[in-house]
N, C-alpha and C positions, 0 to 999 in steps of 0.2 A: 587478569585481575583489573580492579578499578580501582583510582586513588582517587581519594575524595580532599579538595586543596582545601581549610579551614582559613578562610583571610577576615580578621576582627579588626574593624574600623570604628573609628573615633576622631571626629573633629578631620579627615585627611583632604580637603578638598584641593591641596595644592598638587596634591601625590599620586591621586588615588584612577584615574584617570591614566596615566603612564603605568600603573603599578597594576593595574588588571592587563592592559595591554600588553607587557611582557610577561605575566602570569600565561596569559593563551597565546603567545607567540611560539612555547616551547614545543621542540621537538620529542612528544613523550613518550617513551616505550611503552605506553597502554593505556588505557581509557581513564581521562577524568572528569571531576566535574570541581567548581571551582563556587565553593559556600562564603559567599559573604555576609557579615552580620555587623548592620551599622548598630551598633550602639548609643543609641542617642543620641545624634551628631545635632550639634545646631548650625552648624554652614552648611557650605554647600553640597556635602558628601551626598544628601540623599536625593536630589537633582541629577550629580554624573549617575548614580547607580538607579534612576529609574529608565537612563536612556539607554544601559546597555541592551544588546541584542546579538546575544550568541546563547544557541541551549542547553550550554556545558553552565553557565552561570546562572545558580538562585540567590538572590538576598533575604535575608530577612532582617528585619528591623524591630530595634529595642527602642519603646518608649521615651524610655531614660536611660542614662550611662550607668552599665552595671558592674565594669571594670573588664579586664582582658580573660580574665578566667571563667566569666557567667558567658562571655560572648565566646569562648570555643569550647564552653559546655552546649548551648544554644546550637552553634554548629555541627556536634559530633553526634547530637540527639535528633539531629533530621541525615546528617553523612549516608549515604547508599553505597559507599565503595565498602573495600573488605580492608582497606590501608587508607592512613589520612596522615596528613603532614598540614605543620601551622608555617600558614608564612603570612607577616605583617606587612602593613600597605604601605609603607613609609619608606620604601627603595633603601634601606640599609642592606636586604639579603637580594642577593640575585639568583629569579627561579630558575633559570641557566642551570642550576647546581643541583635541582631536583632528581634528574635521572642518573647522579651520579649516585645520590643520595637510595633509590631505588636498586640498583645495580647487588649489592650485597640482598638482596631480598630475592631478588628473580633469579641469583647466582645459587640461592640455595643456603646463603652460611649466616643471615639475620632475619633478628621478626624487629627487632626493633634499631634503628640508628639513626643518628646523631650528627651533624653538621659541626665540624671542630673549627673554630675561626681562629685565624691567624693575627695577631694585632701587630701592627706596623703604625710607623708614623700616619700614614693616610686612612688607615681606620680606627685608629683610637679618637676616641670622643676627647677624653684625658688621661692622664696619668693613675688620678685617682677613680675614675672609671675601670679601667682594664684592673686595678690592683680591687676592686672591689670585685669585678667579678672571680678573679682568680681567686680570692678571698672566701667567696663562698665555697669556688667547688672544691678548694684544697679542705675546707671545713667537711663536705661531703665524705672527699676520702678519705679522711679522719672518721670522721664517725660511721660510714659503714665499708670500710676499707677495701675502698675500692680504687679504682683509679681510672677517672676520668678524664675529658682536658677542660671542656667545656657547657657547663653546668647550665648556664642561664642561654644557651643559643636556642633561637625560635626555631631553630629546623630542626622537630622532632619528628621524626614517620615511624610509627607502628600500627598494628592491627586498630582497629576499631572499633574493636569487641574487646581489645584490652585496655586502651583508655578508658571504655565505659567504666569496666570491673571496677578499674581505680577510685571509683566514688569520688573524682577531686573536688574540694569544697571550696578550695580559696577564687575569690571571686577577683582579685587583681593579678597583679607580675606577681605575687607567692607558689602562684598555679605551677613555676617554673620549677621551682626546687621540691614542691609536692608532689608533682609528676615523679621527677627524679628519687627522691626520698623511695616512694613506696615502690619504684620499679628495683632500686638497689635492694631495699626489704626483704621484694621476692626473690633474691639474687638474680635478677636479669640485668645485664652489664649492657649498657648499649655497644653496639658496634659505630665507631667515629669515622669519619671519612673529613677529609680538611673541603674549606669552602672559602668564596671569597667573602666579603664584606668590608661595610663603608659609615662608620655611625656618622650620625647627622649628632648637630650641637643642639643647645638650649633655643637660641633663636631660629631654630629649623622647625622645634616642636617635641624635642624630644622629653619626653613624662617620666624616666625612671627615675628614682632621687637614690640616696642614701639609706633612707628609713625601707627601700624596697630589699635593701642587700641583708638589713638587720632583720627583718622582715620572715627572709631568706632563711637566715642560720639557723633561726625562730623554730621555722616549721619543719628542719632537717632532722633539728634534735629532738621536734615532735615526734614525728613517725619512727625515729631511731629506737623510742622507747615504749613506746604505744603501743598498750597490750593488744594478741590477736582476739581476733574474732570468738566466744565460743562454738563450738561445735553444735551444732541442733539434732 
């Protein structure tokens, strides 16, 4: 198989640089290739990413910033693997955790999982951070009763022909729990495996707010209720 790595960048020139470098340092049970998609950066992002030179990596480049959700639509609509996972440039995830993340898939027992974060003092951003995201996914398994841990973690991998399907339309962080929403929908449960993680603060760069988590619950109880498709 080949996994296709989706990494959407925006503004990272402090990061981005170390943050592809241990993307291709990893030891990976199978072929990948590693999609990045500046999004309209105005620093220096699109500088480091015209010098790299390895041919696991293509960039592409948005005009203009189109949010996190248009930049791994962008990504998954050129992908060539048969599996893709998002990981962000911003060294919060470490790709170290990828082939742990694979293991349930090449073992046979998922198509799709899930990267479950631990929050401790050293990776909580804050208090009302970690209680915002648990917020949301407990709002998840409320409404399609399920039981997940971790709602909003960047490290999704499944098929790539099944994200397509999903039609996702939200073009910012909404992507996360729209994802989620219509994969619970079709009752596909991810399989979770724990991971490590490290949030960075506001003065680090970090973009998600509050109105992202409202955002969130928004588009849960969209899809919870959102008539299907007819029949043709």
């Amino acid at each position: 198989m080949k996994l296709s790595i989706l990494m959407p960048v925006y503004n990272e020139e402090a990061r981005l640089a170390n943050a592809l470098k241990q993307a291709l340092a990893v030891d990976y049970p199978c072929e990948i290739e590693l999609v990045v998609v500046d999004d309209g950066s105005s620093d220096g992002t699109g500088e480091i990413l015209s010098a790299v030179d390895d041919t696991r990596v293509r960039v592409i480049t948005h005009a203009k910033n189109a949010g996190k959700g248009a930049a791994i639509k962008t990504a998954v609509d050129s992908a060539e693997g048969e599996f893709m996972v998002i990981l962000d440039a911003d060294l919060e995830y470490d790709p170290q955790d990828i082939p742990r993340l694979l293991q349930p898939v090449l073992d046979g027992h998922a198509e799709v999982v899930y990267g479950n974060r631990t929050f401790g003092s050293h990776s909580a951003y804050s208090f009302w951070y970690v209680m915002g995201n648990k917020g949301v996914t407990t709002a998840a398994n409320v409404l399609y009763n399920s039981y997940i841990g971790d709602l909003e973690t960047c490290f999704k991998l499944m098929p790539v022909e099944l994200y397509r399907s999903l039609a996702i339309k939200s073009r910012g962080f909404g992507m996360e729990a729209e994802v989620t929403g219509k994969l619970l929908r079709q009752r596909i449960r991810p399989y979770e495996v724990p991971i490590s993680y490290r949030a960075r603060g506001r003065e680090e760069g970090k973009k998600i707010t509050w109105k992202d988590g409202v955002e969130a619950i928004w588009i849960l109880a969209r899809e919870r209720v959102r008539k299907p498709k007819a029949a043709r």
